[in-house]
N, CA, C and O atoms as a MOPAC input file, in Angstrom:
PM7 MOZYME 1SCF
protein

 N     90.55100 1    83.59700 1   140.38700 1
 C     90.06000 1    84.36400 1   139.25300 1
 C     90.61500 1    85.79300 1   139.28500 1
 O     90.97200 1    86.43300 1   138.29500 1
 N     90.64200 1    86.28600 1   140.81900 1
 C     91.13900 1    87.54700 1   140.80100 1
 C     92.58300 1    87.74400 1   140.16900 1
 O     92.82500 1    88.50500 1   139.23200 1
 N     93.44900 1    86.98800 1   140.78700 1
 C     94.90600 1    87.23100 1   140.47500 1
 C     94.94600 1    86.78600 1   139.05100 1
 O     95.59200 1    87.57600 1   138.36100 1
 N     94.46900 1    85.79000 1   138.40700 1
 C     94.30200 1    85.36300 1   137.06500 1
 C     94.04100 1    87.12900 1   136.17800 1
 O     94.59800 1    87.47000 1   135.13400 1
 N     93.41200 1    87.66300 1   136.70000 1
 C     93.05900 1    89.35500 1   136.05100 1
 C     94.36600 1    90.30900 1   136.34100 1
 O     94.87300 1    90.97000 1   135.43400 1
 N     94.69300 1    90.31700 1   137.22500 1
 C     95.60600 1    90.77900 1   137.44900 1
 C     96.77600 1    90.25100 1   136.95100 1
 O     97.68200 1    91.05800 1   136.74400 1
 N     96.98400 1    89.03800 1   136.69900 1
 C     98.26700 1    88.95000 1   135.75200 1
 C     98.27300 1    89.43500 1   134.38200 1
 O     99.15700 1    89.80700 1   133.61100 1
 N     96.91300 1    89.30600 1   134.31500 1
 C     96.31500 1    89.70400 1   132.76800 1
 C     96.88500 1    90.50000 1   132.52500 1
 O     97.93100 1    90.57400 1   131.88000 1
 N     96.05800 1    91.50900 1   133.18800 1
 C     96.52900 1    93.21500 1   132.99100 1
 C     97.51400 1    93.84300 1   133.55900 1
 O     97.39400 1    95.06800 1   133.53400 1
 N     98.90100 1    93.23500 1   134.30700 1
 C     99.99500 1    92.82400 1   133.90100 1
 C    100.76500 1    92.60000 1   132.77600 1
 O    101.61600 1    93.40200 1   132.39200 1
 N    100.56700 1    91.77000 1   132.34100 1
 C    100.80700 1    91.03500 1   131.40800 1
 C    100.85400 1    91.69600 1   130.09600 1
 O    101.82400 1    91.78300 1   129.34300 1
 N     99.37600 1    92.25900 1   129.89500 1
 C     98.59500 1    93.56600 1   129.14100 1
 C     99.81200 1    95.11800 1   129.01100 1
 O    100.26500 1    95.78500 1   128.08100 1
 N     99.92000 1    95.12400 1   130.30100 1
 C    100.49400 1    96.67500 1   130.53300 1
 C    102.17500 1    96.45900 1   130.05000 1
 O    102.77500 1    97.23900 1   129.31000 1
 N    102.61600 1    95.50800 1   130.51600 1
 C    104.24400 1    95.41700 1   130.03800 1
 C    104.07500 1    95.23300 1   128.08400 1
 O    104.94500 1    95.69600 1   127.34700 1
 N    102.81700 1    94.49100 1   127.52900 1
 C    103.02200 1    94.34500 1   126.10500 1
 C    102.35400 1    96.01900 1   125.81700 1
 O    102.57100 1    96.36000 1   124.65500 1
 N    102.04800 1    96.45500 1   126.15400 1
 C    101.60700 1    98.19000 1   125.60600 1
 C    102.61100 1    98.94700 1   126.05300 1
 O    102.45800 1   100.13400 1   125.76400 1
 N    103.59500 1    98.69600 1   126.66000 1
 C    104.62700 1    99.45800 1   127.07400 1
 C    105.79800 1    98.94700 1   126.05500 1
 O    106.49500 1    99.85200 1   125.59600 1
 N    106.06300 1    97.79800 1   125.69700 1
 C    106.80200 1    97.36000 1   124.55800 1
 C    106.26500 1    97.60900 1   123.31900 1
 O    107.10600 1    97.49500 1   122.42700 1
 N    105.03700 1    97.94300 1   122.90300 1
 C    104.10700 1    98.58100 1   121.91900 1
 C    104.70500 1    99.98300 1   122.10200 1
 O    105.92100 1    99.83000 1   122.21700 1
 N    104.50400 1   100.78900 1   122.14900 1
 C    105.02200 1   102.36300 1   122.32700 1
 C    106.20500 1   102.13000 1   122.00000 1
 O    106.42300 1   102.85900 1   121.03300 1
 N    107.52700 1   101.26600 1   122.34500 1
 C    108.69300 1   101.16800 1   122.09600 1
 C    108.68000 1   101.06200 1   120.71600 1
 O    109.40100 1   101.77300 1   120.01500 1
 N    107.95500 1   100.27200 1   120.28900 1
 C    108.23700 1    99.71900 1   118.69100 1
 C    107.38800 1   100.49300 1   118.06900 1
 O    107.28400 1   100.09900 1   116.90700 1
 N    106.52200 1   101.69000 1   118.34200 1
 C    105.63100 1   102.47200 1   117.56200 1
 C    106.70400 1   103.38600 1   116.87000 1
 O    106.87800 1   103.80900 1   115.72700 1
 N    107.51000 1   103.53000 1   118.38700 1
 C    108.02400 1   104.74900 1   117.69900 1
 C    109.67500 1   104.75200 1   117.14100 1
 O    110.38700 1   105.72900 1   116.91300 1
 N    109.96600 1   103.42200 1   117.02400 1
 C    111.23100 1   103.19500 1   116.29800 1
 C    110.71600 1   102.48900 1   114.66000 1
 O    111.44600 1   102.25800 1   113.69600 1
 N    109.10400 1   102.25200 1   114.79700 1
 C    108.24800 1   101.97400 1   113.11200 1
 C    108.08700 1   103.38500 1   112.99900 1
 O    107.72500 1   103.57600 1   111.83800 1
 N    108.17800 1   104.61900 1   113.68100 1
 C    108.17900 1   105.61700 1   112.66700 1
 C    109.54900 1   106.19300 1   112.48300 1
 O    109.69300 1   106.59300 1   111.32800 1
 N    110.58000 1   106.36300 1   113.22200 1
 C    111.69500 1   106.51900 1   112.89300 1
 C    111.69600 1   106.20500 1   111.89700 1
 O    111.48700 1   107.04200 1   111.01900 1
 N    111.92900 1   104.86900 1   111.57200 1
 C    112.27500 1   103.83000 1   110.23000 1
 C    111.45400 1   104.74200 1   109.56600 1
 O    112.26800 1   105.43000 1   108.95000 1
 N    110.02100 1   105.29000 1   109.24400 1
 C    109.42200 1   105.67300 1   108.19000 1
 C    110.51200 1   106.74300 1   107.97100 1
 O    111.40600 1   106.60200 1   107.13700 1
 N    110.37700 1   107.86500 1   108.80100 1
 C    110.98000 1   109.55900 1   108.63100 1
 C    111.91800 1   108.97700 1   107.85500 1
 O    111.87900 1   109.12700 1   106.63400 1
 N    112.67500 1   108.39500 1   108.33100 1
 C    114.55600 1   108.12500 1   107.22200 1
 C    113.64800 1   107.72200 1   106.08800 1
 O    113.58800 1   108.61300 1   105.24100 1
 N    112.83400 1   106.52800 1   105.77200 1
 C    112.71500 1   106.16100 1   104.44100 1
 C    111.49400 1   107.37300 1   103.52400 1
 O    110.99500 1   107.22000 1   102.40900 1
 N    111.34700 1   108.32000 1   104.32700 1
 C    110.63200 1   109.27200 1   103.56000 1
 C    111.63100 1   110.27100 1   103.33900 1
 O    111.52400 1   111.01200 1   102.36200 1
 N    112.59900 1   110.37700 1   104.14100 1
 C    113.67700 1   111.22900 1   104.01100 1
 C    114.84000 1   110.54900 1   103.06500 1
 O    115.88400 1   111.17600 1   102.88200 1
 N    114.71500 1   109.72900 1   102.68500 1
 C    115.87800 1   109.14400 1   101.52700 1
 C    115.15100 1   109.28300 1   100.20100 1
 O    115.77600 1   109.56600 1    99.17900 1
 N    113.08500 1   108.97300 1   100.20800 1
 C    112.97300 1   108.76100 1    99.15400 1
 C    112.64900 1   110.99300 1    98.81200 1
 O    112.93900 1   111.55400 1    97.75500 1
 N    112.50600 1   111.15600 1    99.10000 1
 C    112.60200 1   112.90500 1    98.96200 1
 C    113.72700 1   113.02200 1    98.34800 1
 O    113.72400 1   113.43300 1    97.18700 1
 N    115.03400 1   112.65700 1    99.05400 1
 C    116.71100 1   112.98700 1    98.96000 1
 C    116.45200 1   112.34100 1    97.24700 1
 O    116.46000 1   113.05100 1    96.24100 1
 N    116.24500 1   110.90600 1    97.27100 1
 C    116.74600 1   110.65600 1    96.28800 1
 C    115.68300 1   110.99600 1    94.83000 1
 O    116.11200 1   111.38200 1    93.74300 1
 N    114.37400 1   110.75900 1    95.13600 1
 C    113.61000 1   111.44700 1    93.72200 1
 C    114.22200 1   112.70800 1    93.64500 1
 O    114.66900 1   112.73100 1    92.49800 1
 N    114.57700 1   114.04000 1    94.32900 1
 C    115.37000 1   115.26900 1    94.19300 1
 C    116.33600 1   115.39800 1    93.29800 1
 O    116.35500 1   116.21700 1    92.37900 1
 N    117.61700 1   114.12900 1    93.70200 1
 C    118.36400 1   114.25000 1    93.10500 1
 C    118.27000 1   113.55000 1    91.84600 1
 O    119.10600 1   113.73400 1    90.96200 1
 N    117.13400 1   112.62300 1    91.69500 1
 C    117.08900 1   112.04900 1    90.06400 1
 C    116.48700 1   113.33700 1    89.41800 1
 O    116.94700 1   113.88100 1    88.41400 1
 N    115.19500 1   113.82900 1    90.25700 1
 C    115.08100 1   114.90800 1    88.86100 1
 C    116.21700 1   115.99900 1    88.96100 1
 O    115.74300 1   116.99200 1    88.41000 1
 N    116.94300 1   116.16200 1    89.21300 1
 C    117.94700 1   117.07200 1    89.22100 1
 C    118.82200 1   116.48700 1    87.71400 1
 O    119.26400 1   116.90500 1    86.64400 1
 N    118.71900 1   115.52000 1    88.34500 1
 C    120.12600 1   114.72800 1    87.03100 1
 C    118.87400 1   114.48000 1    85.88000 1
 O    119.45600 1   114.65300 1    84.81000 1
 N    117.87300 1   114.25600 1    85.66900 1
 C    117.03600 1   114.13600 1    84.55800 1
 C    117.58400 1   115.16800 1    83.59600 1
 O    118.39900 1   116.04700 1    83.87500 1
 N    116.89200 1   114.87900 1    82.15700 1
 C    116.76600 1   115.61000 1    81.28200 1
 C    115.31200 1   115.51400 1    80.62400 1
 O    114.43700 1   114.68800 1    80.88300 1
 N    115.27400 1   116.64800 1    79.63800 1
 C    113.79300 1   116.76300 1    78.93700 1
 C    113.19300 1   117.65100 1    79.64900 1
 O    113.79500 1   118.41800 1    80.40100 1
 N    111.86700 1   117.63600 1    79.47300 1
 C    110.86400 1   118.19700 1    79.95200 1
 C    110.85500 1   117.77900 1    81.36600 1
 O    111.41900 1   116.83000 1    81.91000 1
 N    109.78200 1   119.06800 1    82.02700 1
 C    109.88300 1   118.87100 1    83.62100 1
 C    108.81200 1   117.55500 1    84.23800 1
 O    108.79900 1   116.90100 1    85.28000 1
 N    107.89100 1   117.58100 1    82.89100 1
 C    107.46400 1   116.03600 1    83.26300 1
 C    107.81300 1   114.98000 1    82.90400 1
 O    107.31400 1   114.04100 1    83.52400 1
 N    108.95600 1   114.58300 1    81.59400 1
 C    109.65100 1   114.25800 1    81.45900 1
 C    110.88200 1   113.88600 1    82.90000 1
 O    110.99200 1   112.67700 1    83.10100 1
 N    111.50400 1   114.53900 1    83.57600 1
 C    112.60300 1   114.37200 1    84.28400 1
 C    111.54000 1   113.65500 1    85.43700 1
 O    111.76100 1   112.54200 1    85.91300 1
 N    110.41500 1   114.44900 1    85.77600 1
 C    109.59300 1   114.14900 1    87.01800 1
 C    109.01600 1   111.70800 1    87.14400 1
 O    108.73300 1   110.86900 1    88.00000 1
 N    109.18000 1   111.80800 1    85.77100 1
 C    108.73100 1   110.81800 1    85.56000 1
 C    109.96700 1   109.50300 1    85.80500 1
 O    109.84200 1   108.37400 1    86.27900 1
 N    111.70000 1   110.56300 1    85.00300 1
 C    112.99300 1   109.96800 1    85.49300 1
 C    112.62300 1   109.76700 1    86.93600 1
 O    112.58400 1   108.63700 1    87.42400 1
 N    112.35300 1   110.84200 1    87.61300 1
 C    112.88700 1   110.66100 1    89.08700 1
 C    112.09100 1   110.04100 1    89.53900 1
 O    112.34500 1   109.85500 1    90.72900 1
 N    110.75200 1   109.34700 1    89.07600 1
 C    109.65300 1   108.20300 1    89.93400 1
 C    110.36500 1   106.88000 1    89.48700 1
 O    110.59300 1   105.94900 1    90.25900 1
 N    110.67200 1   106.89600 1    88.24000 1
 C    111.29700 1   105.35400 1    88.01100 1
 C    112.24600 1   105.13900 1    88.69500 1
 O    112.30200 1   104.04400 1    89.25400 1
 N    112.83400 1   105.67200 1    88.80000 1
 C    114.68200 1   105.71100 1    89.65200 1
 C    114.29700 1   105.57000 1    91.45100 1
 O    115.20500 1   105.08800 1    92.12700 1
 N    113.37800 1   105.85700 1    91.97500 1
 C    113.07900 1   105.94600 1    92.90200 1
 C    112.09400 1   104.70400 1    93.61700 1
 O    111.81600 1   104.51900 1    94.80200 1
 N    111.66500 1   103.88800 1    92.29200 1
 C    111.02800 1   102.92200 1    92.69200 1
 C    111.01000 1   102.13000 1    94.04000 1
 O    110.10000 1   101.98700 1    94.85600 1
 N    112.39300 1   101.62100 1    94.02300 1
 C    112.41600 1   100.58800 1    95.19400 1
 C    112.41500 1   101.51100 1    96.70900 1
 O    111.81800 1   101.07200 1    97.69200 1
 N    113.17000 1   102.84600 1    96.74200 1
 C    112.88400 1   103.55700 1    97.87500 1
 C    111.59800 1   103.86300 1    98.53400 1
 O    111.36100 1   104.09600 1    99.72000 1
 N    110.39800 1   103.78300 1    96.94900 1
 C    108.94900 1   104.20500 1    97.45300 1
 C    108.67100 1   103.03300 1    97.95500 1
 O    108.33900 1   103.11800 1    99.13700 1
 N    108.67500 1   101.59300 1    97.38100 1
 C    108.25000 1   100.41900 1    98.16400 1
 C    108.73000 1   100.78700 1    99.27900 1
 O    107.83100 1   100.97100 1   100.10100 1
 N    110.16200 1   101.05200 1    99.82800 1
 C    110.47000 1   100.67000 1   101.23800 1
 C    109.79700 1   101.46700 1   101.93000 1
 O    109.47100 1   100.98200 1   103.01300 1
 N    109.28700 1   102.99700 1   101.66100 1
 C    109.05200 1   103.35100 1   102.59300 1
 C    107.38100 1   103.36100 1   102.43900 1
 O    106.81000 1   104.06900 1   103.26900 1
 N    106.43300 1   102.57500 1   101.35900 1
 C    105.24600 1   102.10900 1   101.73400 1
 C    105.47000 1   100.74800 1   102.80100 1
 O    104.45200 1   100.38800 1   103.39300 1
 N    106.17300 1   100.32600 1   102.95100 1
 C    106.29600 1    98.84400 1   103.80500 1
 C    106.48000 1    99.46500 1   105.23600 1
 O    105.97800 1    98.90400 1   106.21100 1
 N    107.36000 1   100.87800 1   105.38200 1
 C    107.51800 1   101.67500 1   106.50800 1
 C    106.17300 1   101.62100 1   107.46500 1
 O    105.92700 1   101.28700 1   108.62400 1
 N    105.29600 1   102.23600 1   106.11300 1
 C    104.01500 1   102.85300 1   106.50300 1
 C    102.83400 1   101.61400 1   107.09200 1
 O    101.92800 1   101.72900 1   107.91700 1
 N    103.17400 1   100.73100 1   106.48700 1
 C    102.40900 1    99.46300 1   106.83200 1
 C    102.87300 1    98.98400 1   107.99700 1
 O    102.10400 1    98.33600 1   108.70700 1
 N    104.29600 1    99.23100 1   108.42700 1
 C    104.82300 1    98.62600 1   109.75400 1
 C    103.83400 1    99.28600 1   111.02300 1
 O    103.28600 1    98.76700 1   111.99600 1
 N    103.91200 1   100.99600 1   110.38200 1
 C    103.66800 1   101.93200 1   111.39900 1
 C    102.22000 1   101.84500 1   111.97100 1
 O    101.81000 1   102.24400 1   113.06200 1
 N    101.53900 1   101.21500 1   110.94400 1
 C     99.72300 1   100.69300 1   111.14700 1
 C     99.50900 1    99.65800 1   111.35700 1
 O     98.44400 1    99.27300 1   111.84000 1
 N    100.93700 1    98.57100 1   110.90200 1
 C    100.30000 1    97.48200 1   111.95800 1
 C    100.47200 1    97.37400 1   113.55400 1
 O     99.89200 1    96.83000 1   114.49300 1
 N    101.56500 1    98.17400 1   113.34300 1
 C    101.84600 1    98.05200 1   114.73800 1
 C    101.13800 1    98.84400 1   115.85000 1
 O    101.19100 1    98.53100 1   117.03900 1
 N    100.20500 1   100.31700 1   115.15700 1
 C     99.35000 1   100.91200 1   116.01600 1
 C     98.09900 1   100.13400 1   115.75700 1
 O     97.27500 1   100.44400 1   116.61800 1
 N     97.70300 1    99.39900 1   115.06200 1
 C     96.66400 1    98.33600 1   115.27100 1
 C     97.00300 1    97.31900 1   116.67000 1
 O     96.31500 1    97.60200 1   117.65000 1
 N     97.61200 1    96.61500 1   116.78000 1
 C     98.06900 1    95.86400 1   117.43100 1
 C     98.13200 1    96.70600 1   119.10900 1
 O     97.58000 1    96.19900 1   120.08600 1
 N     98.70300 1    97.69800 1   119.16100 1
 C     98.79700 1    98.44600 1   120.36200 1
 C     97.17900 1    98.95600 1   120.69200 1
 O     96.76400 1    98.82500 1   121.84300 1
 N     96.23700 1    99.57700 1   119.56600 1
 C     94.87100 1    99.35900 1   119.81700 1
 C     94.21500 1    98.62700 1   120.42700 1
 O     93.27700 1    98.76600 1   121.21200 1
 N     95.12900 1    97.23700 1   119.75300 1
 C     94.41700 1    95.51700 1   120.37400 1
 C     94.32700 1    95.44100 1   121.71300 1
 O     93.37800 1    95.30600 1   122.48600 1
 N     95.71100 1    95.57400 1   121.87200 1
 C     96.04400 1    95.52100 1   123.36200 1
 C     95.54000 1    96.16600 1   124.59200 1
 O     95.37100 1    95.76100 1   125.74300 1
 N     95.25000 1    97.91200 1   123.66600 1
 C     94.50000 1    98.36500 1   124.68400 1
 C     93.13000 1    97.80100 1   125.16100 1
 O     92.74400 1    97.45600 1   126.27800 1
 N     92.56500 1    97.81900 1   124.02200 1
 C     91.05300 1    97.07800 1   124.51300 1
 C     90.94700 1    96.42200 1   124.95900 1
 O     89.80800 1    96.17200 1   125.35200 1
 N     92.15600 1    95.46500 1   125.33200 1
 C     92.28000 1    93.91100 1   125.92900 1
 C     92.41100 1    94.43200 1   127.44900 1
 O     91.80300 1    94.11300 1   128.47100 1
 N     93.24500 1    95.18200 1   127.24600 1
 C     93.21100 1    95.88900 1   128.84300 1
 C     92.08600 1    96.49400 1   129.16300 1
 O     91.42400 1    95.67200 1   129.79600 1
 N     91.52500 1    97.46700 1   129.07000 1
 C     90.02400 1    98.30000 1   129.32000 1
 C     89.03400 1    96.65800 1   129.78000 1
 O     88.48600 1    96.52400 1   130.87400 1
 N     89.00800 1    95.58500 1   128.67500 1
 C     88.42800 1    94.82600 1   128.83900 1
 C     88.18000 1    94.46900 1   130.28300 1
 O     87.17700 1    94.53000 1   130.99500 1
 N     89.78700 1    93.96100 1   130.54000 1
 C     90.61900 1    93.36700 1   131.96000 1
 C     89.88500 1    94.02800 1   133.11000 1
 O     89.07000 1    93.49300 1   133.86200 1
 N     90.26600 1    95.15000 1   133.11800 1
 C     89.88500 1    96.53700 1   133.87400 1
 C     88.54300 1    96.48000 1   134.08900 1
 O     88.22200 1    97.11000 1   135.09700 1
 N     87.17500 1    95.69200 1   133.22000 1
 C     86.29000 1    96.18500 1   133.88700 1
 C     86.10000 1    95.38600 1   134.53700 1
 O     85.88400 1    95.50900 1   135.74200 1
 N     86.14300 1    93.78600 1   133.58000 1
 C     86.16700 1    92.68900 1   134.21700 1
 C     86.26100 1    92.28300 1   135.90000 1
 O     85.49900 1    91.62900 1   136.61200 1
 N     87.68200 1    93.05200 1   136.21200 1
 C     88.42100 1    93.51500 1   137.59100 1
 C     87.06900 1    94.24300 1   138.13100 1
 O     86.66400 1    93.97700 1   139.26200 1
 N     86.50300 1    95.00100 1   137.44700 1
 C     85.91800 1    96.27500 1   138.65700 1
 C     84.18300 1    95.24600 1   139.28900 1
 O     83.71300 1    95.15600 1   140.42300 1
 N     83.70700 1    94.67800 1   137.99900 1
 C     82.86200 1    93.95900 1   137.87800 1
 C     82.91100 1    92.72200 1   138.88200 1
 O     81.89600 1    92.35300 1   139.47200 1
 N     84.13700 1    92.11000 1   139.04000 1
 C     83.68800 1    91.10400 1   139.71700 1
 C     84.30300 1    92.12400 1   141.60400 1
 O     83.67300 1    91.71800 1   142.58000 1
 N     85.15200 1    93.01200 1   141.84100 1
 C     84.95900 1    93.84500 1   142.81500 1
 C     83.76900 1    94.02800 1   143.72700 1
 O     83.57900 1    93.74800 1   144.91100 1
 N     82.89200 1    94.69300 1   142.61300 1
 C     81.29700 1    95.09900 1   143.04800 1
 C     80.64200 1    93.61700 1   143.30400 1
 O     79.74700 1    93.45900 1   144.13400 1
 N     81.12400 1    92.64600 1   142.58500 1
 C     80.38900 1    91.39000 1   142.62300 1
 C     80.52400 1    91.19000 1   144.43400 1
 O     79.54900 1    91.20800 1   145.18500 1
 N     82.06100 1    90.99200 1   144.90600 1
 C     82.54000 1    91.10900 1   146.19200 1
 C     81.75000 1    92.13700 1   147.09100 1
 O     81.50500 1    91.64300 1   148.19200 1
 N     81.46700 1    92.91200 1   146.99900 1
 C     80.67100 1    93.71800 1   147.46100 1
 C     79.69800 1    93.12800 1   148.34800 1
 O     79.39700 1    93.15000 1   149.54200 1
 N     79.26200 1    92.48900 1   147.06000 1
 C     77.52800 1    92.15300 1   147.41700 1
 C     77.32800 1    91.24900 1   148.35800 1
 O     76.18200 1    90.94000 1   148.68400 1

């Protein structure tokens, strides 16, 4: 049972360590796709004409598919700190589990 915990939280610690890896290459990916959709609504209202809510409105249509990508960014970036949440608790779990049956040894 013991080593069964210990692989656990093993097991646990290498997937939260590959979690952090992918947290922070799901926000990379966001920054660029918040940084393209900035770049590019900028340059549509730049090139717009009309009124400034007029052009403002050019540069949301024109920009459409950049805002999806970088709402899908944003969804990567929360599922994936959900998931690393998961994991932690799964560990803490492990961890007491471990300390619990310790003291059990004790006795």
């Amino acid at each position: 049972m013991v080593s069964e915990i210990v692989a656990e939280i093993q097991e646990l610690t290498a997937l939260n360590k590959k979690g952090v890896e992918a947290l922070y290459e799901a926000e990379m990916a966001l920054a660029k796709c918040e940084a393209d959709l900035d770049r590019l609504e900028a340059q549509a209202f730049i090139n717009g004409t009309g009124s400034v809510a007029e052009r403002q409105a050019f540069a949301k249509l024109e920009c459409v598919e950049v805002r999806f990508a970088r709402d899908v960014s944003k969804a990567q970036v929360n599922r994936v700190r959900m998931k690393l949440r998961s994991v932690e608790s799964a560990l803490m779990a492990q961890a007491t589990m471990s300390k619990l049956m310790q003291a059990e040894m004790k006795l």
